[in-house]
C-alpha positions in Angstrom: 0.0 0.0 0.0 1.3 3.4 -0.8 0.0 7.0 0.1 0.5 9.7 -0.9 -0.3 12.9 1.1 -1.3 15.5 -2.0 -2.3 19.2 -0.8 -3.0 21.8 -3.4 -1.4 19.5 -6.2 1.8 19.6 -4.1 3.2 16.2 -3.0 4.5 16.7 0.9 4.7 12.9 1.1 4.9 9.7 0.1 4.6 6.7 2.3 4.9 2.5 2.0 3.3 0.9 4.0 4.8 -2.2 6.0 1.9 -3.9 4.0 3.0 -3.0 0.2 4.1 -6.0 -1.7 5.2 -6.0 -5.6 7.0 -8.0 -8.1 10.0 -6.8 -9.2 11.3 -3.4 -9.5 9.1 -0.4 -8.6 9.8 3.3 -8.2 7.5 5.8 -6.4 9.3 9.2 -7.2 9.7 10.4 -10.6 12.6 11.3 -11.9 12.6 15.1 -11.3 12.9 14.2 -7.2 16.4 15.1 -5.9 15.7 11.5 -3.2 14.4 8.4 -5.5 12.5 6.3 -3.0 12.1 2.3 -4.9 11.1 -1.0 -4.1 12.8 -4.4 -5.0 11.3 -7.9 -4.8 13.7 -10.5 -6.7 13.8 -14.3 -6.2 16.4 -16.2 -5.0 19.1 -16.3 -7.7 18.6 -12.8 -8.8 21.7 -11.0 -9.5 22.5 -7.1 -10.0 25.9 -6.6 -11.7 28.8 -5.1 -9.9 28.4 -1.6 -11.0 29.8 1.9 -9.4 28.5 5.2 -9.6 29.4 8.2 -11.6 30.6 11.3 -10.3 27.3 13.7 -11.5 27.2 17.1 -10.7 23.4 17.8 -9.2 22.0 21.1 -7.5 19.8 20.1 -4.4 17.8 22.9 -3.1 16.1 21.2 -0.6 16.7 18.1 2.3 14.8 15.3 1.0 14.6 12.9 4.5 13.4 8.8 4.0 12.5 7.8 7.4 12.4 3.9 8.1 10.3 3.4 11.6 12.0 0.1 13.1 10.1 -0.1 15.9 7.2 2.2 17.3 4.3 4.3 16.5 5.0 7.8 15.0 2.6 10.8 14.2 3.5 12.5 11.8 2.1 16.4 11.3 2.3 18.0 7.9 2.6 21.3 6.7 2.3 23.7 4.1 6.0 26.0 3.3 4.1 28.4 4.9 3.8 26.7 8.4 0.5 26.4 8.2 -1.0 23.0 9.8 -2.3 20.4 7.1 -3.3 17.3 8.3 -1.3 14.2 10.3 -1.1 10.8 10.0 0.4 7.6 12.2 3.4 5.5 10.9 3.9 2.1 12.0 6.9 -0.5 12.6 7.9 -1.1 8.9 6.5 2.0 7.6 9.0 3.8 5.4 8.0 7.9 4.3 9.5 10.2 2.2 9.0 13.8 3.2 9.6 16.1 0.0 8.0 19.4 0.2 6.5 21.5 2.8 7.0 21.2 6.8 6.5 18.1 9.3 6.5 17.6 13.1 6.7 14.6 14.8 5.1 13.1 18.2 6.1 9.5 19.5 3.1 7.7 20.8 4.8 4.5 21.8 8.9 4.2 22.0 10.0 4.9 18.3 13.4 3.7 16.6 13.7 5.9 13.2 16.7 5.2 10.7 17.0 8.9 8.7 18.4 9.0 4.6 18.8 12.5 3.7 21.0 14.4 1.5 24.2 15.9 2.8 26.0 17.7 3.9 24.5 18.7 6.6 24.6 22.8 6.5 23.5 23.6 9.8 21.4 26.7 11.0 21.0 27.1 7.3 19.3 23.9 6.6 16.0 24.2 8.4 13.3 26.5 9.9 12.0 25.8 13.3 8.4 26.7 14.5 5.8 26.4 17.5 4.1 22.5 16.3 0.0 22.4 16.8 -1.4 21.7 20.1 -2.8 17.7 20.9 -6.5 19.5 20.2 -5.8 20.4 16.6 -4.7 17.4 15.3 -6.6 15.9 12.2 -6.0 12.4 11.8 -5.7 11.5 7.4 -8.4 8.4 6.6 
């Protein structure tokens, strides 16, 4: 199963759910994404040749993050670019999410272990803008 949280025609989002199953190869992301977020399913036997990357210059003007939720239940609070509160949603053990535009927030309901994939380096105090999150009352849970 994958969702994809779509406000104003503007992805903030994608997520795989621990449930998702495919054959094969599958990417989420198009091409124009500066994080590509697939999924692989081969059988025993399968074989990718050795291969190495090319050096490729690329401009990144914004940290992409892929958050894998070992263990835990996370809410996760979106929002638009211009801090305003969208909607939130609840990631599971298994869970994977790519966060590409906009803001989120995060609340641990139960103990949570997260593995982060973002882009680097890391520029810090340049690469993030903090704000006050929304109160417990104002939370809208996504079907």
């Amino acid at each position: 199963m994958v969702e994809r949280i779509v406000i104003n025609g503007r992805e903030l989002a994608l997520i795989v759910r621990s449930a998702f199953w495919g054959d094969g190869i599958e990417f989420f992301t198009p091409s124009t994404y500066s994080q590509q977020l697939g999924y692989m399913n081969r059988p025993k036997g399968h074989s990718i040749p050795p291969h190495v990357h090319n050096r490729v210059l690329r401009e990144v003007y914004y940290t992409n993050e892929v958050l894998f939720i070992k263990s835990g239940r996370v809410r996760v609070d979106f929002y638009l670019e211009s801090q305003e509160y969208v909607e939130s949603t609840i990631l599971e053990k298994g869970d994977v999410i790519l966060l590409v535009h906009g803001g989120h927030g995060f609340e641990m309901l139960e103990s949570s272990e997260i593995l982060e994939v973002k882009q680097g380096p890391y520029a810090a105090g340049a690469d993030k803008t903090r704000f006050e999150p929304i109160s417990a009352d104002q939370v809208r849970l996504k079907d």
